[in-house]
C-alpha positions as CSV (number, residue, x, y, z in Angstrom):
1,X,14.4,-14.3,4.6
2,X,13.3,-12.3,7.6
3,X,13.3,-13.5,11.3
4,X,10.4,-14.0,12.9
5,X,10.7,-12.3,16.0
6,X,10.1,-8.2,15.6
7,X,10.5,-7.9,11.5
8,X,7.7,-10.1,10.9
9,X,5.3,-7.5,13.2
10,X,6.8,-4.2,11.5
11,X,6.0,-6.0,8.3
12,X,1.9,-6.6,9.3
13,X,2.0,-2.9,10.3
14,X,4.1,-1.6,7.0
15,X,1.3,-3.9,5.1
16,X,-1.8,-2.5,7.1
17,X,-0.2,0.5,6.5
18,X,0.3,0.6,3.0
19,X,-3.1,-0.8,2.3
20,X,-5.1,2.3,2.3
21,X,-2.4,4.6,0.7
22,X,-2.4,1.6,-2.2
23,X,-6.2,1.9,-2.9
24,X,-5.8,6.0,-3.0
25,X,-2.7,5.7,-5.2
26,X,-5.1,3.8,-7.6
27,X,-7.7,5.8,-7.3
28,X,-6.1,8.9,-8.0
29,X,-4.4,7.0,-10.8
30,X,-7.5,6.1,-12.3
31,X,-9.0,9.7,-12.2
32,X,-6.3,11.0,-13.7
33,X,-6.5,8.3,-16.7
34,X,-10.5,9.1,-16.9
35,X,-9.5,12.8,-16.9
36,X,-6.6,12.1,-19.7
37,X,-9.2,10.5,-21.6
């Protein structure tokens, strides 16, 4: 789909990235279940 040359590198940084704001985004979704409940 993408060509290998610069996309594939902005994709490994979007990924590393993303990573860490994932795992707070589910933490914070969690709480806010636990604290629903």
């Amino acid at each position: 789909m993408l060509p290998m040359s610069g996309c594939s590198r902005v994709g490994l940084s979007k990924r590393a990235l993303f990573r860490p704001i994932i795992r707070v985004a589910s933490r914070s979704i969690r709480m806010k279940e636990t604290m629903m409940v």
